[in-house]
N, C-alpha and C positions, 0 to 999 in steps of 0.2 A: 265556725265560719260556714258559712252557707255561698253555695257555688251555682250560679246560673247555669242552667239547662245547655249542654249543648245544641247548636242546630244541626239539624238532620242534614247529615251528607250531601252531594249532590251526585244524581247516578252518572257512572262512568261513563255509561255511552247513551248518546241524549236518544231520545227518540225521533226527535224533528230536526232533519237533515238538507239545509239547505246549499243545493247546488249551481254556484257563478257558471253556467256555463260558457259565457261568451261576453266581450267588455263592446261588443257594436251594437249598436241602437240605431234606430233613425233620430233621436233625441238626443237633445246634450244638455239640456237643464244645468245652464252655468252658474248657476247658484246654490244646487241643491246636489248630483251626484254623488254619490257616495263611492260607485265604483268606475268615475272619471267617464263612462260609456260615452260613443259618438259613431257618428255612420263610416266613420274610416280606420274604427279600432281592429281590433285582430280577436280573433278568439283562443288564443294560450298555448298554453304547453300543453296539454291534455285532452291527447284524442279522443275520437268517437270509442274505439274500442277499450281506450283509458277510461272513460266514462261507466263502459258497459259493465266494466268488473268491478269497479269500485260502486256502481248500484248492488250489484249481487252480494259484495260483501260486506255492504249496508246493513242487507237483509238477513244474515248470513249471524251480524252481531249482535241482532235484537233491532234497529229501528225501524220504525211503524211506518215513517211518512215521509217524502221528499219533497221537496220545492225546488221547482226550475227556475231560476233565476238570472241576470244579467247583470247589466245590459238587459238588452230584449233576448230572451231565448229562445224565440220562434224564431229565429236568424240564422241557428246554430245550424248546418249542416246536416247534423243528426238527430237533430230534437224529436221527428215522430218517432224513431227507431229507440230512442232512449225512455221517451212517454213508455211506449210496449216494452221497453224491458223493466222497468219498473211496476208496471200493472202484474207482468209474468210474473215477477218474485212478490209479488203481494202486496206490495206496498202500495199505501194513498199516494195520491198524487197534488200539486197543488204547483199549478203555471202565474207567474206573476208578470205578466204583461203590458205593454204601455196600450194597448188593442189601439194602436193607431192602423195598423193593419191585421188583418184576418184571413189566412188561406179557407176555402168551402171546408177544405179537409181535415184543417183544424177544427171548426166547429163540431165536425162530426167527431174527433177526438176528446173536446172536450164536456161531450156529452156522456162519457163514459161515468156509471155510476161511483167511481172511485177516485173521479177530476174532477177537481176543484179551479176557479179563477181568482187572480187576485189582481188589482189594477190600480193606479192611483189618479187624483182629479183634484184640481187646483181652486178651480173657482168657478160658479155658474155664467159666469162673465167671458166671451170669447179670450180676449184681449188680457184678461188678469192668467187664465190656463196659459197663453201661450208667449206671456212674460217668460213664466218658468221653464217651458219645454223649450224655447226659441226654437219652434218649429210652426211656422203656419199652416191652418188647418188642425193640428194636432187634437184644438178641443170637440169643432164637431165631428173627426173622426173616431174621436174616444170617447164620446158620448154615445154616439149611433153605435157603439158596437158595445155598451155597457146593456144599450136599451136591449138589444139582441139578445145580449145573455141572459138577461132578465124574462125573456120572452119563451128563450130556449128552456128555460128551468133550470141553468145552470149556474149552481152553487157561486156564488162572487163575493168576495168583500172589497171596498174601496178606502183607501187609506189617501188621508189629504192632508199637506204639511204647509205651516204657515213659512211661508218663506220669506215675506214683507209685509210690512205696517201698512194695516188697513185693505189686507186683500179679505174677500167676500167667503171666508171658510164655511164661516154660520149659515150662509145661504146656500154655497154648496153640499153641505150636508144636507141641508131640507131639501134640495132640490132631487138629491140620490136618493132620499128617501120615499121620496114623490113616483119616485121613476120605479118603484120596485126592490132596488135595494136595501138589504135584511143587515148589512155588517156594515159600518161606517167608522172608519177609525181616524183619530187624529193626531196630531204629533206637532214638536218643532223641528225647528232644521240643528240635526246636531254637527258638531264639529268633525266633520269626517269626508276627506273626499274634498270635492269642487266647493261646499258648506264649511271647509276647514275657518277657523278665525282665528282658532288658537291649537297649538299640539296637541291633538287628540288622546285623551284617558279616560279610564273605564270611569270616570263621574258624565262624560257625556255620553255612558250606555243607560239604558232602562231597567237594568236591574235582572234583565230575564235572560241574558245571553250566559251560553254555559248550564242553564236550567234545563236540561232536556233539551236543549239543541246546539246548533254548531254548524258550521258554513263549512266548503269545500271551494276555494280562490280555482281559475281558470289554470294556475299549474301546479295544482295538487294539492296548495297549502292547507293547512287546518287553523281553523281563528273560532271563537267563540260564536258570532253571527257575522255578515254579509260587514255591519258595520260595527264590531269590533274587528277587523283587520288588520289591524294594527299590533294584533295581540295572536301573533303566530304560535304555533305551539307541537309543529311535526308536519311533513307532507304526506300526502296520502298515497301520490303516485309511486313515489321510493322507498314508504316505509309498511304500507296497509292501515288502514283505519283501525284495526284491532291493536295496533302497538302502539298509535297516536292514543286513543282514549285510556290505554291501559297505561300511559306513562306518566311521568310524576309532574312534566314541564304542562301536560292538559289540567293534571289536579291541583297546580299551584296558580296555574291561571285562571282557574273558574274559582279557584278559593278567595280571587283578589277584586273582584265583582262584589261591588255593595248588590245586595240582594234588594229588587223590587217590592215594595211595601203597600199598603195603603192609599200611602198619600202621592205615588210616584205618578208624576206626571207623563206615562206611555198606561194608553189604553190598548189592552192586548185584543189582536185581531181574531185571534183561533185562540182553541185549547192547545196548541201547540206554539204557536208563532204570535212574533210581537209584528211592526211594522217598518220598513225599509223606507219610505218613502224617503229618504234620507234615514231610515230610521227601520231599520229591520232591529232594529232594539226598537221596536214595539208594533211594527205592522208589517207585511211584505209591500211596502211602496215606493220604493225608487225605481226611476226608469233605467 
């Protein structure tokens, strides 16, 4: 009898480490949130200085890279102070922002060799962007500031999810591309969050969550990515990240993830990361 190849494990502790820091946005994209974000949400159980340790002991366990995530996490109270403490322990950095606003002071943070931008954009059309964001204004102020970044040299990808029949995706990807940018990802809306249609399972992940990365929820929890969430597996705040990945409840839930293939419909954003846009199982793009 001849036995198929085992597949190759998946490592304990992922290297791309994405951090919910905050569920307020100036955005609510009712159709599409993943992690329910709105201008009157709260930012969690886990403070500034909860944040600070659990970066260090990121670094501490082996992972490479972090993503600041939301909601918008330029919102968060402590966002520069956590940017610098994550640069301090080595770690890349990668801000996934709705750039509807921009502090001067960010800009200059995120010109650091080691920060990266991530943003998402709906359609080259005013009116079809801010279907989804239901925020007016939203697209030319996230336009103008993709053009910026573009300008600044600073690294960007943009991730853009179909959210309804017959919005203008194809055109807004040419139009990004037009504009400068180099990473263009695309996606659907999966069942997760405000895009829920039906009870959320790992058939509506991309295959890549659990693969070298894993989310950290706004009060500690541990989940596979931003939008497997559903799929808790230890907190971070009560327990340490080293005893989340080292235990058997992370190894049977990443074991339970059909694995991204070929044919899988998430085009991966980075060598690390998929895209949120709804869809952090395959890009960093939700607001």
């Amino acid at each position: 009898m001849t036995l198929a190849p085992e597949a190759p494990a998946r490592a304990t502790v992922p290297e791309f480490l994405e951090l919910e820091l905050t569920q307020r946005c100036q955005l609510t994209c009712p159709s599409l949130c993943y992690a329910k974000a709105g201008p009157t949400e709260g930012h969690g159980e886990m403070t500034g200085d909860d944040w600070k340790r659990l970066i260090s002991d990121a670094a501490a366990i082996g992972v490479k890279k972090v993503q600041f995530i939301g909601g918008e996490p330029t919102m968060h109270p402590d966002f520069e102070a956590l940017v610098h403490r994550a640069l301090a322990e080595g770690l890349g950095v990668q801000v996934y922002s709705n750039l509807y606003r921009v502090k001067h002071e960010h800009w200059e943070l995120f010109q650091h060799p080691k920060v990266s931008l991530a943003t998402s954009y709906y359609s080259d059309v005013a009116e079809e962007h801010e279907r989804v964001t239901a925020r007016r204004g939203s697209h030319a102020a996230t336009r103008a500031n993709i053009v910026q970044a573009v300008e600044r040299g600073i690294p960007l990808q943009v991730g853009i999810v179909e959210v309804f029949e017959g919005q203008r995706t194809a055109e807004a990807r040419e139009e990004l591309l037009g504009l400068g940018v180099r990473r263009v990802n695309t996606d659907r809306v999966r069942s997760v969050g405000r895009g829920e249609v039906h009870i959320p399972s790992v058939d509506d992940l991309c295959g890549g969550c659990a693969d070298g990365r894993a989310a950290v929820m706004t009060d500690g929890t541990v989940t596979p990515c931003v939008l497997g969430r559903f799929l808790q597996t230890g907190n971070a705040k009560t327990d340490g990240l080293a005893e989340v990945f080292g235990g058997q409840l992370w190894a049977d839930t990443a074991a339970s993830i059909p694995r991204r293939t070929a044919s899988s419909d998430c085009t991966p954003a980075d060598s690390n990361d998929c895209d949120p846009a709804n869809t952090e199982a395959c890009d960093p793009a939700y607001d």
